[in-house]
N, C-alpha and C positions, 0 to 999 in steps of 0.2 A: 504494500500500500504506500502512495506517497507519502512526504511532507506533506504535499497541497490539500489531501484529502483528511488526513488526521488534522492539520491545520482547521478547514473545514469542517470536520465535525466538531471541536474543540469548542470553535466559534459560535456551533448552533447549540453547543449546550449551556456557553454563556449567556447568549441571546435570550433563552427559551428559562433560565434560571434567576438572572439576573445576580447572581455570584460575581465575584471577580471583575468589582466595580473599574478597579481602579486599574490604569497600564500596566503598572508594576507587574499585580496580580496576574492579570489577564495573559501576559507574554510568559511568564513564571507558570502557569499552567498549560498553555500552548507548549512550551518548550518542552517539560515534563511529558506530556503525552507523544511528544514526537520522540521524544528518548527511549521510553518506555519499553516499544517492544525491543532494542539494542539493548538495551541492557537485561530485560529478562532471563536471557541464557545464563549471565551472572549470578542474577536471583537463583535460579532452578539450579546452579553449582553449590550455592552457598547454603542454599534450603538444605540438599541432599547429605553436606557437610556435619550441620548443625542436629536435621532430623532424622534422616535416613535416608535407604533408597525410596523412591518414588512410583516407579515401575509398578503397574497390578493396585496401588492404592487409590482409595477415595477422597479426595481431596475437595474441601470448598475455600473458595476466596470470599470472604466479607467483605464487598464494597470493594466489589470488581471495577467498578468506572467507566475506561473506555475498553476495558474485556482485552488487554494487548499484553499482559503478562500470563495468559490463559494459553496460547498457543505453542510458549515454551516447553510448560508442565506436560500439555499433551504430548507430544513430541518426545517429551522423557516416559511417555507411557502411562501417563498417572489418567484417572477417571475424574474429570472436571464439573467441578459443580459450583455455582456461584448466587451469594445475595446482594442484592444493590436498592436500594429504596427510592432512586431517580429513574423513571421511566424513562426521558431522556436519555440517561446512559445506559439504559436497558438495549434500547431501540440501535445504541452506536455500538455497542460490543455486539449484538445480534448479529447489523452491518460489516463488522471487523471480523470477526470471527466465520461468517461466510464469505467474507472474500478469500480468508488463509485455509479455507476447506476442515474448520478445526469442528468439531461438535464438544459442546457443553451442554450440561443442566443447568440454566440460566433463571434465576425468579429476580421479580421485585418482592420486596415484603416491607411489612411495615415498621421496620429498623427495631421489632420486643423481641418476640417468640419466633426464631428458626422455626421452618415448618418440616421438621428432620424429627425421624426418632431418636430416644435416648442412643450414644454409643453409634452412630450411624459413619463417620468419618474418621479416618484414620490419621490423617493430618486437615490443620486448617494454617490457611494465611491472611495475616492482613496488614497491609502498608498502607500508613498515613490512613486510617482510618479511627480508630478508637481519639483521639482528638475533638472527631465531630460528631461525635453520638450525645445525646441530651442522659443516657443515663450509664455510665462507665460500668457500675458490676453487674447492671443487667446483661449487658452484651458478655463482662467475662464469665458471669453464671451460665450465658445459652452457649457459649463456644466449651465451657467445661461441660454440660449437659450431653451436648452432641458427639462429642470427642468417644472415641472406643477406651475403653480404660488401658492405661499403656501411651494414647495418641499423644502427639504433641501439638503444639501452637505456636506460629512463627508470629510475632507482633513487631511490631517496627514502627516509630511516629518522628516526627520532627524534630529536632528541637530548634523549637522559638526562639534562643538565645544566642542562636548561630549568627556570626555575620552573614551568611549568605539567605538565610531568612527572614 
């Protein structure tokens, strides 16, 4: 997929959000999302590193976005399954993900209760997410909930304090 097209989608989810008022932001997210899948392969080394192999597992991302670190994980074999509460970026990982011929189990939900049973995943991930949830231990009770006993949980967020933030 291009630049021009992830550019593009980027654009209509700011559009359609009204997120990412200001330039700064807006290009700081554009840029991120064109990195995104270049860097994944990274992610899917460092995951494998940290959590295991990947191959044959169940894996959900929480606040998938633009669905462009999904294709890697596939690729390593893993069974992809994803939550995101923006339809908007439902509709562009849908888009992104059939153009790279990748299948996923993709939902929107309403950012409480995973609609997973207890123990359902063997790994989960999530980057830059748990920052913008309105309730922090409900989300880490549902990703404890869902988890196989054994699973792990890769988490990963910003820090605010950064100069480059």
């Amino acid at each position: 997929m291009s630049d021009e097209l992830i550019r593009k989608n980027a654009e209509l989810y700011i559009a359609e959000t009204g997120e990412y008022s200001n330039s700064f932001e807006r290009e700081k997210l554009i840029t991120d999302w064109i990195r995104k899948e270049a860097s994944a392969e990274g992610l899917v080394i460092d995951f494998k590193h940290r959590a295991g192999e990947i191959a044959g597992k169940r894996i959900l991302e929480l606040g998938f976005g633009s669905g462009l670190q999904i294709p890697a994980f596939a690729r390593a074999g893993a069974e992809m399954y994803g939550l995101e509460v923006s339809p908007t970026l439902f509709k562009i990982a849908l888009e992104n993900l059939k153009s790279r011929n990748v299948h996923a189990n993709l939902e929107v939900y309403d950012g409480s209760r995973m609609p997973y049973s207890d123990g359902f995943f063997d790994y989960i991930f999530c980057t830059s997410v748990l920052e913008h949830v309105s309730d922090v231990d409900l989300a880490v009770k549902e990703i404890d909930r869902v988890l196989k006993i054994g699973g792990k949980a890769y988490v990963s967020f910003p820090n605010r304090l950064a100069p480059r933030e």
